[in-house]
C-alpha positions, 0 to 999 in steps of 0.5 A, spaced: 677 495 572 671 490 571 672 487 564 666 488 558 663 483 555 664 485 549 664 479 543 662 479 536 655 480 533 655 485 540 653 493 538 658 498 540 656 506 539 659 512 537 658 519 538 659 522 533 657 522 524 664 524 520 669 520 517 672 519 524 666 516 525 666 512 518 671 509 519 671 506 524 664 504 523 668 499 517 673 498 522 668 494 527 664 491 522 670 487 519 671 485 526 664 483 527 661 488 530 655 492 528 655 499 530 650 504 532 651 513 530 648 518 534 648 525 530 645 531 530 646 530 523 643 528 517 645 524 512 652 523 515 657 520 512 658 514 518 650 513 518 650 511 511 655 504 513 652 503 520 646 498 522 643 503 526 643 511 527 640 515 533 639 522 530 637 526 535 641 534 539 646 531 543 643 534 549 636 530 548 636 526 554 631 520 552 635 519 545 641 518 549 638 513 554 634 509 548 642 509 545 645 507 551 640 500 551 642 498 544 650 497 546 655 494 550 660 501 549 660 507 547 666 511 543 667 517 540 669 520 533 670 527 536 672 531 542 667 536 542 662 531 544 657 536 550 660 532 557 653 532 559 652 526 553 657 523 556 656 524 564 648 522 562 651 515 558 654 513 564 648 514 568 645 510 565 650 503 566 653 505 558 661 505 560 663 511 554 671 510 551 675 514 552 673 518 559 671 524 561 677 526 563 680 526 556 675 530 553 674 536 558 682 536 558 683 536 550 678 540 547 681 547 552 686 549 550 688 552 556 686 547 560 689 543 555 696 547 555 696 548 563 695 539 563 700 538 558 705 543 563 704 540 570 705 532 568 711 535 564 709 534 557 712 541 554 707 545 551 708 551 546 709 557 551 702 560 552 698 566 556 690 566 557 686 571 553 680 574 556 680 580 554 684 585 549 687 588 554 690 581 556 694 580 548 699 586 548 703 584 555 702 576 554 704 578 547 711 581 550 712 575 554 712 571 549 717 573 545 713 578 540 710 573 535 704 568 536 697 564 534 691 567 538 686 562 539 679 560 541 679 556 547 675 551 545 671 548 538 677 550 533 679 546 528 684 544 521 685 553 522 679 555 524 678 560 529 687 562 530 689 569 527 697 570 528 699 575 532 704 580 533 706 587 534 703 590 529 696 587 531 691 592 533 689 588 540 682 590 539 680 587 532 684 581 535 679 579 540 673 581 535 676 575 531 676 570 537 669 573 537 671 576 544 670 569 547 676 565 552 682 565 547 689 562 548 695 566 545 700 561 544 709 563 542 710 563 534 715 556 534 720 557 529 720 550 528 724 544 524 718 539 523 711 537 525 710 531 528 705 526 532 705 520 535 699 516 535 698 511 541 693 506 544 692 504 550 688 499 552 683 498 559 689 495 563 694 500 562 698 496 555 700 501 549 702 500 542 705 506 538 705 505 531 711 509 527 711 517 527 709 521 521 712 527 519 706 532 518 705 538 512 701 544 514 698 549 510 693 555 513 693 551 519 690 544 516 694 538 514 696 536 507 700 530 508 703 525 513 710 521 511 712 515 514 718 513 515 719 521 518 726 521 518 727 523 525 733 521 529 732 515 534 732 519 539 728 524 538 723 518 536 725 515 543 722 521 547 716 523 542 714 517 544 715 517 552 712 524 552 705 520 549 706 514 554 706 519 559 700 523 557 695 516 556 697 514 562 696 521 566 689 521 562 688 514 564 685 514 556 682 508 553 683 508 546 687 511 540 689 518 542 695 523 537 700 528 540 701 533 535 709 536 536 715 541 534 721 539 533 724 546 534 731 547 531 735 547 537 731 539 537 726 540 543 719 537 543 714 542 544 707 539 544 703 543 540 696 540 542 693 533 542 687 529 540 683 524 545 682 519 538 684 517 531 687 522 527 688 525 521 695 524 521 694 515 522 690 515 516 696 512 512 696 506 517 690 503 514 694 502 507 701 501 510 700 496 516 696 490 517 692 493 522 689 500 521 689 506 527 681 505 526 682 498 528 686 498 534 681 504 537 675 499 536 680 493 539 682 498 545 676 500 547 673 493 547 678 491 552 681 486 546 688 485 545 692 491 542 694 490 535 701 488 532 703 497 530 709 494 526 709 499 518 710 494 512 711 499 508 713 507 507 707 510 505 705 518 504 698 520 506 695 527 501 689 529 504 683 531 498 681 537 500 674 541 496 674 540 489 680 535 489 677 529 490 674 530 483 681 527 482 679 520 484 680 517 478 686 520 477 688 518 483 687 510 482 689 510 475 697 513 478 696 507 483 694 510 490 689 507 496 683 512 496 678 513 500 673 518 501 668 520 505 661 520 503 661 527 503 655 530 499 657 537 498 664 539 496 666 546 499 673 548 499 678 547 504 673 541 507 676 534 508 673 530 502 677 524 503 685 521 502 690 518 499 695 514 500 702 512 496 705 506 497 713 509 496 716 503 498 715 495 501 719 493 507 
């Protein structure tokens, strides 16, 4: 692979405008990088640390060819960036990292699911929906209890209804909104866990340390480092997303979302071709943020050192709980918020980070 030119004072892109996008946006420009947004979105948190902003449907052809001559490169904040932007990107001479392959594979989860299978990553037992008739005998097969999922676009809970016999397999399919679903086994589990992973444009990966992740109704609320896992539990985590890269051949941070079952299998619950929420603690708790690492990898510069000096929890701020943040800086926290406009409740207004310990 032909190496970029990529160098400070150059522009890079990013597909995207949320705090993802934010983020890493600071993240270049403490690296010397200006940064260029392309949204749909007004006013988006990340446009509002940017140089410049591309707002405009993905879909607009003429918006994204005027993005791609302002760039060395182009990345991605979010996986469900329309693949036709990518492709149209790559038309016109503007590499895009990670690839098509890591999105189109990440944001099915069907597609997701059957990948994940064949490379010999295990997924959480799963069956394909394409019609009501389909949930009660995949639900049999499965063991009797399980999540229904929409293939595509779900996110932080949204668009999954948990499942059993009782369920009426009619009113099922209407709240999937009759569209292509993914019914997956319900996993009585011992923990959640990720593993956040750069890969860089020649194959060499970093992994920083594996958090311990709290859910509740399907959206994190806390990432806790060290996780207390075993090291062979973290040895084989570890694996299984060196494994998923390298058949991705993804460029980039990419996270991979685990269960640890009570019998001490790792099962991958689903992964996430870019930063995640489950790495923010890393820009408090290590010399080199997750954020960074991504810019470092997509520009094919050296991957940074992974190494925590510090235990660290990460607590997101969801709705009106970032109107705590004074609170949160008089008891000593790192905070970080999103720029965000509007508090709605249940949407990530920001995060914060408790040291707990020094290494």
């Amino acid at each position: 692979m032909k190496p970029l030119d990529v160098a400070p004072g150059d522009a890079i892109g990013i597909l995207g405008g949320g705090q993802l996008g934010r983020m890493l946006a600071l993240s270049a420009a403490s690296l010397g990088l200006d940064v260029h947004i392309f949204t749909p979105e007004a006013d988006s948190p990340a446009s509002r640390v940017a140089a410049r902003t591309w707002r405009a449907p993905f879909e607009d052809g003429e918006a994204l060819t005027d993005f791609a001559r302002s760039i060395k490169l182009a990345t991605i904040e979010f996986e469900n960036i329309p693949v036709t932007a990518i492709n149209h990107l790559a038309a016109r001479g503007c590499v895009v990292r990670p690839g098509v392959k890591s999105l189109a594979t990440g944001r099915d989860r069907f597609t997701e699911k059957t990948f994940l299978a064949d490379i010999g990553v295990p997924p959480v037992p799963f069956a394909k929906i394409d019609k009501a008739d389909d949930i009660a005998p995949a639900l049999a097969r499965l063991g009797g209890k399980g999540v229904l999922k929409t293939r595509t676009s779900g996110y932080d809970g949204k668009g999954q209804l948990r499942v059993d016999g009782s369920t009426d397999p009619a009113a099922a399919w209407k709240a999937m909104h009759k569209r292509p679903a993914i019914l997956e086994a319900w996993v009585d589990y011992e923990a959640e866990l990720s593993v956040i992973i750069a890969r860089s444009p020649d194959g060499q990966t970093a992994v920083y340390d594996i958090p311990r992740n709290n859910h509740d109704g399907g959206v994190l609320r806390t990432s806790i480092v060290p996780g207390g896992f075993s090291p062979k539990v973290e040895a084989e985590a570890r694996q299984l997303a060196e494994i998923l890269v390298a058949k991705l051949d993804h460029i980039g941070v990419l996270a991979l979302e685990l269960f640890l079952t009570k019998d001490g299998r790792l099962l991958a619950n689903e992964f996430a071709p870019r930063v995640h929420n489950s790495g923010h603690w890393t820009m408090d708790a290590c010399a080199h943020s997750q954020f960074e690492q991504h810019v470092r990898a997509v520009c094919g510069w050296p991957l940074a050192d992974t190494r925590r000096h510090s235990d660290a929890e990460m607590l997101n701020l969801l709705g009106a709980d970032a109107l705590d943040w004074r609170k949160h800086l008089e008891d000593g926290a790192s905070l970080h918020l999103y720029g965000k406009r509007d508090i709605v409740d249940g949407r990530k207004m920001g995060h914060i980070t408790k040291i707990r310990s020094r290494s």
